[in-house]
C-alpha positions as CSV (number, residue, x, y, z in Angstrom):
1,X,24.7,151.2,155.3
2,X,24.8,155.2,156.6
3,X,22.0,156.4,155.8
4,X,23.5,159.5,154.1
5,X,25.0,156.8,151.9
6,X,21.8,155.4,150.9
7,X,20.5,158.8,150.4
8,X,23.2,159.3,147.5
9,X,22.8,155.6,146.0
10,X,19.3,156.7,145.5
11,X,20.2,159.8,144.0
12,X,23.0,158.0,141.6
13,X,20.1,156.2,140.6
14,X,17.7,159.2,140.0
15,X,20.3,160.9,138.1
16,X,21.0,157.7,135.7
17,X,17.0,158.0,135.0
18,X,17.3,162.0,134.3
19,X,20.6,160.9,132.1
20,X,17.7,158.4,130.4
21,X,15.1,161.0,129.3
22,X,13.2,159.9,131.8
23,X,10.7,162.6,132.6
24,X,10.0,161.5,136.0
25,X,11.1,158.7,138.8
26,X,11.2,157.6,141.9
27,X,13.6,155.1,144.0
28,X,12.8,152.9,147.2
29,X,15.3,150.7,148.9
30,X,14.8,148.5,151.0
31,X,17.5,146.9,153.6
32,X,17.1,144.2,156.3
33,X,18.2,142.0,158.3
34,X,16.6,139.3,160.7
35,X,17.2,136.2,163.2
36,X,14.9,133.5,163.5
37,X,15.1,130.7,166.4
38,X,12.7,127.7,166.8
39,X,12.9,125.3,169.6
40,X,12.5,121.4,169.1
41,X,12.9,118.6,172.1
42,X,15.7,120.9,174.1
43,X,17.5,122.4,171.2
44,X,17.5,124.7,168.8
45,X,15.4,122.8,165.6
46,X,15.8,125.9,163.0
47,X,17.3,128.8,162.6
48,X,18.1,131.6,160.1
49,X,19.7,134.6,159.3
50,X,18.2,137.0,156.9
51,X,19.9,139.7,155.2
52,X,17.9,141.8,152.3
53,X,18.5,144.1,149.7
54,X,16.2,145.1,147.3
55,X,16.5,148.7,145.5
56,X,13.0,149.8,143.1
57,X,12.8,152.1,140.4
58,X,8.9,153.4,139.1
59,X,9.1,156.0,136.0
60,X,6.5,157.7,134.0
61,X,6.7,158.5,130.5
62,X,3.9,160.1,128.6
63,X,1.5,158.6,131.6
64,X,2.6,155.1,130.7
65,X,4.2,153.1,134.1
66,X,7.3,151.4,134.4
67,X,8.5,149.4,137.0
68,X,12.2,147.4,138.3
69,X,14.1,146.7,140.5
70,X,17.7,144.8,141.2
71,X,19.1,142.9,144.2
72,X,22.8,143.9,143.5
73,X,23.6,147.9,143.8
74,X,26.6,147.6,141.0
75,X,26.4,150.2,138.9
76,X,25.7,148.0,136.2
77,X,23.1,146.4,137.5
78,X,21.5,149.8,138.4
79,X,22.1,151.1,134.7
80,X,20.4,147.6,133.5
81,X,17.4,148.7,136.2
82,X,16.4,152.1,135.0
83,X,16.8,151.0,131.2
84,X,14.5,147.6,131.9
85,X,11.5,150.3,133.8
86,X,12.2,152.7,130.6
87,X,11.5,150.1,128.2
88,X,8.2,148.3,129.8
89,X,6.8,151.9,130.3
90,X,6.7,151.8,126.7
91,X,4.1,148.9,126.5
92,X,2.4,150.1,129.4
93,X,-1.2,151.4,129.2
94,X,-1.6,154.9,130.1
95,X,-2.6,156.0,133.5
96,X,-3.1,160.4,133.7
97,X,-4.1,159.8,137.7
98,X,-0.5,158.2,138.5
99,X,2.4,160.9,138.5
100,X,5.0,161.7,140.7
101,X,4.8,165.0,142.4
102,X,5.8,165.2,145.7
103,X,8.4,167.4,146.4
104,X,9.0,168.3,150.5
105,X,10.6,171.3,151.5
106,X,12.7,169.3,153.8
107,X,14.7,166.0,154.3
108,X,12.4,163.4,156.2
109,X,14.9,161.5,158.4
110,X,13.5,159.0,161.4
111,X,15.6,157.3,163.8
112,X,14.4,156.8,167.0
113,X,16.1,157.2,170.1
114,X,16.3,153.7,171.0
115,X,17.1,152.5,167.6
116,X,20.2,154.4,167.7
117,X,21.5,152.7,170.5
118,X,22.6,149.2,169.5
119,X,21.1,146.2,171.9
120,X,24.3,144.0,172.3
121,X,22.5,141.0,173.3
122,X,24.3,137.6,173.1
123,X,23.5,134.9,170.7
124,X,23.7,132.1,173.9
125,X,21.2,134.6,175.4
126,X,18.8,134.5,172.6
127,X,19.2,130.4,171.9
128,X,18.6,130.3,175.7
129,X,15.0,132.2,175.7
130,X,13.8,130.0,172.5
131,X,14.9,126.5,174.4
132,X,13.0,128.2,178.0
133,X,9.5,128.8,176.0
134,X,9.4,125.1,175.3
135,X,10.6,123.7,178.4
136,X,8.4,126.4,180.8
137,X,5.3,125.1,178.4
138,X,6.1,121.7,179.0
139,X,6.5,122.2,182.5
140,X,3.2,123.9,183.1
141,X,1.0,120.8,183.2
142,X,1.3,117.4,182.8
143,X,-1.4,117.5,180.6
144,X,0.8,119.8,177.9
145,X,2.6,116.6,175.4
146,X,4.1,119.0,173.3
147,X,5.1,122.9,172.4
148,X,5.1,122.2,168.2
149,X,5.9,125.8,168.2
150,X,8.1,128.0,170.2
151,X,10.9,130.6,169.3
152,X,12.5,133.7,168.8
153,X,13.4,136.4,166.4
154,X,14.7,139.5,166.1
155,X,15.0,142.5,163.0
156,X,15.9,146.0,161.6
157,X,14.7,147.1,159.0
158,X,15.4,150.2,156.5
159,X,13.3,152.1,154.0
160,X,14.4,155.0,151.7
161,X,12.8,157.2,149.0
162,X,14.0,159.4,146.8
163,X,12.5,160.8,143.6
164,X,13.5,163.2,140.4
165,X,12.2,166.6,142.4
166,X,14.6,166.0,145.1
167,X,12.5,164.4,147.7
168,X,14.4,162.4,150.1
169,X,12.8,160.1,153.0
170,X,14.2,157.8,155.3
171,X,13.4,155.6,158.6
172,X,14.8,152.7,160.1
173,X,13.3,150.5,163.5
174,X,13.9,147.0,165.5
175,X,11.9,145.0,166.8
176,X,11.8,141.7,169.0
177,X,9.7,139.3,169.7
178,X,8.7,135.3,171.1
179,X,5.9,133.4,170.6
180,X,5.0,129.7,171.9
181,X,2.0,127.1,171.7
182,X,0.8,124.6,174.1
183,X,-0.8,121.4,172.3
184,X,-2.7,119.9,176.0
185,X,-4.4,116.2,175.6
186,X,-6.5,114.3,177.8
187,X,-9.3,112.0,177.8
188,X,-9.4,112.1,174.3
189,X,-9.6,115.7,173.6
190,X,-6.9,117.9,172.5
191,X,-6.6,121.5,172.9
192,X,-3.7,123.8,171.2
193,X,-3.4,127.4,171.7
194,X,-0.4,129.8,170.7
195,X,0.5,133.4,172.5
196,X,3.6,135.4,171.8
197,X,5.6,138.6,172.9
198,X,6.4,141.8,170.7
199,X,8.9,144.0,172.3
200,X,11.8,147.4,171.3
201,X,14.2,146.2,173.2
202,X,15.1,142.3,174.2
203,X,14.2,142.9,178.2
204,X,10.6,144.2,177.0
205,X,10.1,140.4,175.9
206,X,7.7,138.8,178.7
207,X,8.5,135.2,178.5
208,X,6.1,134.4,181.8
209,X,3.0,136.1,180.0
210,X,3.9,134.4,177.0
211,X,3.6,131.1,178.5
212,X,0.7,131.2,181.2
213,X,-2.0,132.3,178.6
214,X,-0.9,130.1,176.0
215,X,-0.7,126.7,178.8
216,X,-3.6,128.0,180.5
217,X,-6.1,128.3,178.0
218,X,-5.1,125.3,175.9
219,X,-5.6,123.5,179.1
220,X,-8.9,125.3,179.2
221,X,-10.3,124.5,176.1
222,X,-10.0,120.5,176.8
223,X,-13.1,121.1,178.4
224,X,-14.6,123.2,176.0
225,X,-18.2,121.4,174.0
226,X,-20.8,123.4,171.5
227,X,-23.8,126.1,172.7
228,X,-26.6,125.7,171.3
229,X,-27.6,127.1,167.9
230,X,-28.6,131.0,168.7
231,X,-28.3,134.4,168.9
232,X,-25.4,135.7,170.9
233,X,-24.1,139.2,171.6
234,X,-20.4,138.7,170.7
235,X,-17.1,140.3,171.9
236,X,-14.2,139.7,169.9
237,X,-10.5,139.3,171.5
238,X,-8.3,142.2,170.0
239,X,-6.5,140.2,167.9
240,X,-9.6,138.6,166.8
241,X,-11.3,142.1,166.1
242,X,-8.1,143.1,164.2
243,X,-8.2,139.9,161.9
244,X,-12.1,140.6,160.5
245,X,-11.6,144.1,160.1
246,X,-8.2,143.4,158.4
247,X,-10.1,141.3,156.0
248,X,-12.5,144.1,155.0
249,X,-10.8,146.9,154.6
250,X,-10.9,146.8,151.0
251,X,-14.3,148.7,152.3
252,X,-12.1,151.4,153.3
253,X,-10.1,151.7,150.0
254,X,-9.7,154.3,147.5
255,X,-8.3,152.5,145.0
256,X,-10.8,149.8,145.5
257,X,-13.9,152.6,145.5
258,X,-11.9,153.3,142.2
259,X,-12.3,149.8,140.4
260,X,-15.8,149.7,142.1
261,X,-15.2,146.9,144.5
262,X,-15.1,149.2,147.8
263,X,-18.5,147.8,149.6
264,X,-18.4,151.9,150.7
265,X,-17.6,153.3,147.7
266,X,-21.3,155.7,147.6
267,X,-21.1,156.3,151.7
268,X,-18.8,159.1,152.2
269,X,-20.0,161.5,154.4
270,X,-23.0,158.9,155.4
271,X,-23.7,156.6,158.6
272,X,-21.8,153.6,158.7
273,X,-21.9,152.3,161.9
274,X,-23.4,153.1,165.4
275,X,-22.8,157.1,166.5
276,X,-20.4,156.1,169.1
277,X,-17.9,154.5,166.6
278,X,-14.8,156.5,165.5
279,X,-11.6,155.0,163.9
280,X,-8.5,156.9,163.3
281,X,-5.3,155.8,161.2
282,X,-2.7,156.9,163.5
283,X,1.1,156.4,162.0
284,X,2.8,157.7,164.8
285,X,0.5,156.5,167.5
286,X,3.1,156.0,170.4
287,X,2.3,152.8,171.3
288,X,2.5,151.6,167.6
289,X,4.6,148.9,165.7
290,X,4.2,150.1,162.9
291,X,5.3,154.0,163.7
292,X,5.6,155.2,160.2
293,X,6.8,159.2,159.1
294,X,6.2,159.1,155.1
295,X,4.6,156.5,152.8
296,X,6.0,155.1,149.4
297,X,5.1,158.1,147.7
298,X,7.5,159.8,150.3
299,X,4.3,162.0,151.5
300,X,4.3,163.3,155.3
301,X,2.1,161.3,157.7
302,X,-0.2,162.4,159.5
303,X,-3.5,161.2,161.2
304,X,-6.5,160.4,159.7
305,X,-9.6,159.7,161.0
306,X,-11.6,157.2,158.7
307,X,-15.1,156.8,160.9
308,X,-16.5,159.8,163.1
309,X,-18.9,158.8,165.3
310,X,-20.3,156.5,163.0
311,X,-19.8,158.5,160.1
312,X,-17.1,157.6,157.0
313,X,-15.1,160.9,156.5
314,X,-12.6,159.4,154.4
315,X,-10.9,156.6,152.1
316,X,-7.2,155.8,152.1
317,X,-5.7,157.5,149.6
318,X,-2.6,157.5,147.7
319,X,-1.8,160.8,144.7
320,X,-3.1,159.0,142.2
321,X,-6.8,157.8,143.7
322,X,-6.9,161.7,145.2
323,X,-6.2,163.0,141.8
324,X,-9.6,160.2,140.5
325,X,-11.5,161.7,143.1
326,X,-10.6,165.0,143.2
327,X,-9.3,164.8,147.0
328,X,-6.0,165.5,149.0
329,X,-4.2,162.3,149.2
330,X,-3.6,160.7,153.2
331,X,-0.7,159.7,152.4
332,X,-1.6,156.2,152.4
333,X,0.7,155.1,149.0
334,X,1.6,151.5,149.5
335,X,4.4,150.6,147.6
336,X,7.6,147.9,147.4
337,X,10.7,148.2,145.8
338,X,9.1,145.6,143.0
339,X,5.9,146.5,142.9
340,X,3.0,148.6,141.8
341,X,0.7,152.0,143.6
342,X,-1.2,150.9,146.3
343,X,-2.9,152.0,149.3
344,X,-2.7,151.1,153.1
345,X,-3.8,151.5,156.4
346,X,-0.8,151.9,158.7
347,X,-1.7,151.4,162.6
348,X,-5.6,151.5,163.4
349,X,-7.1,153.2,166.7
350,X,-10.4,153.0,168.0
351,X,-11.8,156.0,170.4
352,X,-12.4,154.2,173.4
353,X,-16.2,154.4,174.6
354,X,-17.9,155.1,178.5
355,X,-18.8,152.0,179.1
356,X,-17.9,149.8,182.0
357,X,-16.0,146.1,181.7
358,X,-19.0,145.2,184.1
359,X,-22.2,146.3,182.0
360,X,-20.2,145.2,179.1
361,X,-20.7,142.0,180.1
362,X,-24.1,142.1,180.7
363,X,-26.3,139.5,180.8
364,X,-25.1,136.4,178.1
365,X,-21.9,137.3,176.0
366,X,-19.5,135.0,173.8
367,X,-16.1,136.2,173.8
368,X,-14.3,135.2,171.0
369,X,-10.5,133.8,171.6
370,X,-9.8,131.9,168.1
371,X,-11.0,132.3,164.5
372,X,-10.9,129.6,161.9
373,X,-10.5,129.6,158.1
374,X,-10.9,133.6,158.4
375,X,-9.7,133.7,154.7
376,X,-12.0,130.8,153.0
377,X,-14.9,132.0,155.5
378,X,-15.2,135.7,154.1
379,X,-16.2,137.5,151.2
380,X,-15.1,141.1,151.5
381,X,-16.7,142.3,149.2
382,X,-20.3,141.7,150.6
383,X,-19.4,141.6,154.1
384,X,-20.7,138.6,154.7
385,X,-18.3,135.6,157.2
386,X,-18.8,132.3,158.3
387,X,-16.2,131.2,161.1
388,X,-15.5,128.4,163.1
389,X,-14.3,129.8,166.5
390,X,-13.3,129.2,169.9
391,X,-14.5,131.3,172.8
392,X,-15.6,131.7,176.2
393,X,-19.2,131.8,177.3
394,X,-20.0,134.8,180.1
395,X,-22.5,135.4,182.1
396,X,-23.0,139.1,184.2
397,X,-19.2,138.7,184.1
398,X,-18.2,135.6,185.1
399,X,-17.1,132.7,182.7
400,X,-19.7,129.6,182.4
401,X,-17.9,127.5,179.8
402,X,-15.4,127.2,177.1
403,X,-16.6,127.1,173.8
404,X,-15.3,124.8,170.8
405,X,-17.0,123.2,167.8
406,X,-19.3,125.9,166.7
407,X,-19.7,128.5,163.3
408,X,-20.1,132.3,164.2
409,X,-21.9,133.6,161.1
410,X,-22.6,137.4,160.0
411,X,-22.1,140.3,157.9
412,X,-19.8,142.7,158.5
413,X,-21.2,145.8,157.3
414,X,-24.3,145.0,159.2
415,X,-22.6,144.5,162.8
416,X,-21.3,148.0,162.6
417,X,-24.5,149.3,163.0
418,X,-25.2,146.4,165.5
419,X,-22.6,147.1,168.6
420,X,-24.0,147.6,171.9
421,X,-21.5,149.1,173.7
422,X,-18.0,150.2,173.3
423,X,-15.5,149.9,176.3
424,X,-13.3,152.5,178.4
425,X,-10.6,150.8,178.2
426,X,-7.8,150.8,175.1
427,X,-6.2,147.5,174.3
428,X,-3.5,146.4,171.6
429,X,-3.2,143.4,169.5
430,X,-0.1,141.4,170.1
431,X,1.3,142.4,167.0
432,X,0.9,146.0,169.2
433,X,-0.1,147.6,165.8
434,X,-3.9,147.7,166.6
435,X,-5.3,149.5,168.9
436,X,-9.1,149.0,170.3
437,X,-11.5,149.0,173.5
438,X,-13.4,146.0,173.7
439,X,-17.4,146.0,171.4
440,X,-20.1,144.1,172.2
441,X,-22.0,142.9,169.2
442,X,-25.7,142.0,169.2
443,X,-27.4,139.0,168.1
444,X,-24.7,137.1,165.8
445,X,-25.9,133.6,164.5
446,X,-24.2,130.7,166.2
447,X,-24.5,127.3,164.8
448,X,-23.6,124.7,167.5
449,X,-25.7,122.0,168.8
């Protein structure tokens, strides 16, 4: 679909709402598609093509909510649609912080350069890279028995908005990506460990990177054993960072300061964390996967920075926890096609700090590589985690041991204010939607043997 003709099927839609008596409304659709490849034993195990089509209507009558939305785009169906979010707005209770008031002065339209110009990349070519991540990971070490998980997939995907003032958004983006897991066995012991590639275009894919980190630490951590019980300044492995941040940022949360459940809800303005900390939401961060122009409310991105030097400046916000609080929203409105006002955090950057990879590493640090049970092991709300985790053992730099069989335990709230040092030097998760230096944490609680 053109995206001038999605721009009128959302309008069509807007203007079956107005024909309604609907005071106000807004439309999302949402179009994808998506190729999935996983590699068995030489040959392709699974695969699926994904093609999706949802379109979402939200109205407000009298400050009551409706919400529907329809897979098919037949007029019909779309009359049925704005009559079904017309007549549950009626049993709805009222909300007078949720309206819908955004009205740009302009069209917001983003399609990337690259996204215009279509990769024509062979299926053979594709099958071929999925079967090559198993077989290189077999062929790594005889020690590897097994790749349980290796393939490839591809997507595009397509947002619109439009709403009953005329506001019109749209952005489209691909994305590519492997991934691959080495299960390593010897003497007993078994070791797994996954890695994958994210890239724009097909070539950006890095098949070789892919597959020495995940063969070479899985082979690694058959040697791993337990620390002893302790104290241990703690670095976390990007992706690792990303994941216990990710599960509290409910802290960080308007809507959740709102219902009362934000562990920050009384901090604005206040010290949070150590002076050197800041932490920006950056939508269009170059380097991001998750580039993003407008959010569901159709609202203009821009940055936002959520921690200055230790200090929280601001919540996410979408129009109706800005309008509770008396604030500008940040154009953080998080909304599907089917579902209700949210907010979220679109790509996370942390200021990098002065200090050096070597001082860093000071002394005795455990660099964590794996987290396990992050979701059964942490209560957002107070903070507090308890993790089993794999990691490496450093000492002044150099690695003394692999680590396995042990239970990092703290509080989240109360490491903020515990980091030692914050690196020089900017690194992304693999997801490449999460951007940090490394931090050294002090004294976390290590239960081993």
């Amino acid at each position: 679909m053109e995206w001038n003709n999605g721009k009128e099927l959302c309008f069509k839609i807007v203007e079956l709402a107005k024909k309604a008596g609907i005071q106000e409304c807004d439309v999302i659709l949402q179009r994808g598609q998506s190729l999935n490849l996983q590699a068995q034993k030489g040959s392709i195990d699974k695969s699926k093509v994904t093609s999706t089509q949802v379109v979402g209507i939200r109205v407000i009558q009298d400050q009551k909510i409706g919400i529907s939305a329809s897979e098919s785009l037949e007029l019909d169906s779309l009359k049925m649609m704005v009559d079904q979010a017309k007549a549950t707005s009626r049993y709805s209770g009222a909300d007078p912080y949720q309206n819908i008031r955004q009205k740009n002065d302009q069209d917001i339209i983003l399609i990337p350069e690259r996204v215009k110009v279509k990769e024509d990349i062979p299926l053979q070519a594709k099958i071929d890279l999925a079967i090559r991540l198993e077989q290189d990971i077999l062929a790594a070490d005889k020690r590897i028995h097994n790749a349980p998980y290796s393939g490839y997939s591809d997507g595009e995907g397509e947002s619109f908005y439009a709403n009953h003032l005329g506001t019109f958004c749209y952005q489209k983006d691909r994305s590519y990506s492997i991934y691959t897991s080495a299960l390593a066995g010897a003497n007993e012991q078994q070791a797994m460990y996954s890695s994958s590639s994210i890239g724009r275009s097909f070539s950006e894919l890095d098949l070789k990177a892919c597959v020495d980190e995940a063969s070479t630490i899985a082979l690694r951590l058959l040697d791993a054993k337990p620390i002893p019980t302790g104290r241990y300044d703690v670095i976390f492995s990007t992706d690792e960072w990303e994941s216990i941040l990710s599960a509290h940022l409910g802290a960080f949360s308007a809507k959740a300061a709102k219902e009362g459940t934000a562990y920050y809800r009384d901090k604005l303005a206040k010290s949070i964390a150590v002076s050197g900390l800041t932490m920006r939401d950056s939508p269009q961060y170059r380097d991001g996967f998750s580039f993003s122009a407008f959010d569901d409310e159709g609202m203009p991105r821009e940055d936002l920075t959520v921690i200055n030097q230790g200090v929280l400046k601001s919540f996410f916000h979408n129009s109706a926890t800005a309008r509770f609080f008396k604030q500008k929203s940040t154009a953080h409105g998080s909304r599907g096609a089917k579902g209700s006002l949210g907010v979220s955090p679109t790509q996370l950057v942390f200021d990098t700090g002065s200090v050096s990879k070597n001082d860093l590493y000071a002394g005795q640090v455990l660099k964590v590589i794996s987290l396990k049970g992050l979701h059964s092991g942490t209560n957002a709300v107070s903070g507090h985690f308890s993790l089993a985790v794999e990691a490496i053992l450093c000492r002044d730099g150099v690695e003394q041991q692999m680590v396995k069989d042990v239970t990092l335990s703290a509080n989240f709230y109360d490491i903020l204010n515990g980091i030692q040092g914050i690196g020089s030097t900017l690194e992304a998760s693999s997801g490449r939607s999460f951007f940090s230096p490394e931090i050294r944490f002090s004294g976390m609680s290590v239960a081993g043997s």
